[in-house]
C-alpha positions in Angstrom: 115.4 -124.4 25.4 116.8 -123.3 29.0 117.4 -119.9 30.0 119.6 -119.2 32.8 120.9 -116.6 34.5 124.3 -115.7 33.4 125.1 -114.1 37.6 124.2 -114.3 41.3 121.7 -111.3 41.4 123.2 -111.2 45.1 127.0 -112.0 45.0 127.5 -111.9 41.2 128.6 -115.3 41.2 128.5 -117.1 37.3 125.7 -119.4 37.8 125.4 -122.5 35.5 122.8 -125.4 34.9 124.0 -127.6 37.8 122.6 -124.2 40.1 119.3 -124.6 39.1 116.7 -125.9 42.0 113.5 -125.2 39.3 112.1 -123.3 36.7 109.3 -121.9 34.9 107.9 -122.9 31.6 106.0 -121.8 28.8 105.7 -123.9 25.8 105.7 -122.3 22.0 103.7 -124.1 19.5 104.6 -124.1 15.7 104.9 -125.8 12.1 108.1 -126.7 10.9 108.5 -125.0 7.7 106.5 -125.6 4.7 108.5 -126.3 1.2 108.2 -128.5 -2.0 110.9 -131.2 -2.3 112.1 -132.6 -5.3 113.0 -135.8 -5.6 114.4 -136.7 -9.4 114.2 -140.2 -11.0 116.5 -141.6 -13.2 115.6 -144.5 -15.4 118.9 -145.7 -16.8 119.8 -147.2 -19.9 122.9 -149.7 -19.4 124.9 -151.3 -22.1 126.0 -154.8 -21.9 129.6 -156.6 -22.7 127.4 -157.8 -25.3 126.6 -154.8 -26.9 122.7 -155.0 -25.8 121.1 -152.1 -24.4 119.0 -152.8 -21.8 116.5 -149.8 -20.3 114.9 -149.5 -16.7 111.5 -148.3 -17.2 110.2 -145.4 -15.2 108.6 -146.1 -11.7 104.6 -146.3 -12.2 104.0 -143.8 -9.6 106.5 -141.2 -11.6 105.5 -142.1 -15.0 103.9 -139.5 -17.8 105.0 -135.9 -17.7 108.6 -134.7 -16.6 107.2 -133.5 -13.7 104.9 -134.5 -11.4 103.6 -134.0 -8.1 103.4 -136.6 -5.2 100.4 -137.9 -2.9 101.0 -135.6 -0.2 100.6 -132.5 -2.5 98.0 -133.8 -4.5 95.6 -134.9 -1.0 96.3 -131.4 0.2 94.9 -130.0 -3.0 91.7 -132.4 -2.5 91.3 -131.4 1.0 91.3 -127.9 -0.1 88.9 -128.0 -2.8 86.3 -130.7 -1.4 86.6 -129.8 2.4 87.4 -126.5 2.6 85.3 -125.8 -0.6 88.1 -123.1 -1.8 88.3 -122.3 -5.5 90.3 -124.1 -8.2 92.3 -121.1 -9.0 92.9 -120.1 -5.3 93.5 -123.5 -4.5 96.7 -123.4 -6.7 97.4 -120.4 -5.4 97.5 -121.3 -1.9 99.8 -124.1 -2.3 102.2 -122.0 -4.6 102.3 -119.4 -1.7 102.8 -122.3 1.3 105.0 -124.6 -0.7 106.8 -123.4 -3.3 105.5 -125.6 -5.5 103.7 -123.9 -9.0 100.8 -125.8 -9.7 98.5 -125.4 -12.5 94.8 -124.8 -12.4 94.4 -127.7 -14.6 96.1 -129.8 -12.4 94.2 -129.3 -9.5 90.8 -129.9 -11.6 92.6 -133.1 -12.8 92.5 -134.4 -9.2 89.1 -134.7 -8.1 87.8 -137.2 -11.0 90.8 -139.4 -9.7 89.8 -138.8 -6.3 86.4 -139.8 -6.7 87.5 -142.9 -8.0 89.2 -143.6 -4.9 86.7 -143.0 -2.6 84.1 -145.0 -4.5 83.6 -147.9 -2.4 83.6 -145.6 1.1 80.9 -143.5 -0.5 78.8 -146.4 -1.4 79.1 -148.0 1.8 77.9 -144.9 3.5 75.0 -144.2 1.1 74.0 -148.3 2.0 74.7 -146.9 6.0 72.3 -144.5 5.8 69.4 -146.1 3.8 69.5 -149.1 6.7 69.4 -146.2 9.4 66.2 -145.6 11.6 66.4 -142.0 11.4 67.9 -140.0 8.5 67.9 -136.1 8.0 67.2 -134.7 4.5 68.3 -131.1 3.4 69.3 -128.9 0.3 71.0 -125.5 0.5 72.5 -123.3 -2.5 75.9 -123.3 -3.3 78.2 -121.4 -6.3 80.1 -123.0 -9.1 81.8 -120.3 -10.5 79.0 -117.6 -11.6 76.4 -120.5 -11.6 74.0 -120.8 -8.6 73.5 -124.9 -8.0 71.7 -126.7 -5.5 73.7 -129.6 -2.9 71.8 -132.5 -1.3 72.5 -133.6 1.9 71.1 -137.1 3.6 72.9 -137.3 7.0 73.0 -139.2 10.4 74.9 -137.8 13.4 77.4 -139.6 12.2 77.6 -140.1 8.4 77.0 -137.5 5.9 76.5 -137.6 2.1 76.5 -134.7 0.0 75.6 -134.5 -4.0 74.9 -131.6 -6.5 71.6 -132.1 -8.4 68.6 -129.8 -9.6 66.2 -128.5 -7.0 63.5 -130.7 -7.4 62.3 -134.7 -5.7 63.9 -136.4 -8.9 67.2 -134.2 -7.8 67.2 -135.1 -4.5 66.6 -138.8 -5.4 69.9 -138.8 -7.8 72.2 -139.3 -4.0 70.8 -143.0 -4.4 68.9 -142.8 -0.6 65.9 -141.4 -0.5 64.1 -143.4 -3.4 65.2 -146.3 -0.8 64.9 -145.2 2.6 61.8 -146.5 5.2 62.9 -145.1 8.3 61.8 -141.9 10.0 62.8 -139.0 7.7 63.6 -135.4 9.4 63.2 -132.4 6.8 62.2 -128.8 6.8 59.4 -129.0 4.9 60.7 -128.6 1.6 57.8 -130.0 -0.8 60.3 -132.0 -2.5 60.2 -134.6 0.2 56.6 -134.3 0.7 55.9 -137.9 -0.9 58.9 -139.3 1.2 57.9 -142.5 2.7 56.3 -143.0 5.3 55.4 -140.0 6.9 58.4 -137.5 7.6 59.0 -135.5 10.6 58.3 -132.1 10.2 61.2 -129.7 11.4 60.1 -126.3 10.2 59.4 -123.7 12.6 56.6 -121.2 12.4 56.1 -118.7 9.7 
């Protein structure tokens, strides 16, 4: 966007683009404006000369309920609930807020057994990433299902991380499928869990 001055400060001359010898510039950053968009399919029925009737079926990617909601609405719920660890119920309240669009709770719950199927094969590959790694890093910290206090296992690399929810205990932290088969140099806290971790861990706690 150019802004110029309408008139010579000095002679009051009308000054126009084809005046300017320079300018100075400062640059706005934004996001375009955030709505749902509906896009309706119709799966016809035609009749023939004949007098057969002949339907289109419904797209696989549209088919089930009346309405539906597409990938780019469904990742952003995923994103929200797995990454940024926000609430179901705030989760579908965010994006009915930003979008426009009035998900259900139920919905958004629906998405993360279908996004775990997705990401199946990346999550094994990492789990087998880290088992074959010299050094690993093994931790546990408390986090909140609703009113219910649960424990989250992480195994992690400086560049590969793999988080999973099981009991405070070794048999717990063995359910993320590394530890019972790691051989490599294993960085903890001290936790007694990983006491019998093989061979002998590296011991990160500080003093007490």
């Amino acid at each position: 966007m150019d802004h110029l001055p309408a008139a010579c400060s000095g002679c009051g001359r009308e000054l126009g683009e084809y005046d300017s010898v320079g300018f100075e510039r400062r640059q706005v950053r934004d996001i375009p404006l955030v709505t749902v968009v509906v896009t309706e399919h119709r799966a016809h029925r035609c009749r023939c000369a004949c007098g057969t009737l002949t339907a289109e079926p419904v797209p696989a990617t549209v088919a089930g309920s009346p309405s539906s909601y597409g990938p780019n609405l469904r990742a952003l719920a995923v994103y929200l609930l797995v990454f940024q660890h926000i609430p179901v119920e705030r989760t579908a309240r965010l994006i009915a807020d930003v979008t426009g669009a009035a998900v259900s709770t139920g919905w958004v719950a629906s998405l993360l057994p279908e996004a775990e199927s997705l990401v199946a094969d990346s999550v094994n590959l990492i789990r087998a990433l880290l088992v074959m790694g010299r050094i690993l890093h093994a931790d546990a910290t408390t986090t909140r299902i609703g009113a219910t206090r649960r424990w989250l296992h992480v195994a992690c690399t400086e560049s590969l991380t793999l988080l999973h929810l099981a009991a405070r205990s070794r048999a717990g932290a063995d359910t993320g499928g590394v530890l019972p088969h790691y051989r490599g140099v294993l960085v903890h806290d001290s936790l007694s869990l990983y006491a019998d971790a093989p061979p002998a861990p590296i011991n990160c706690a500080g003093p007490t």
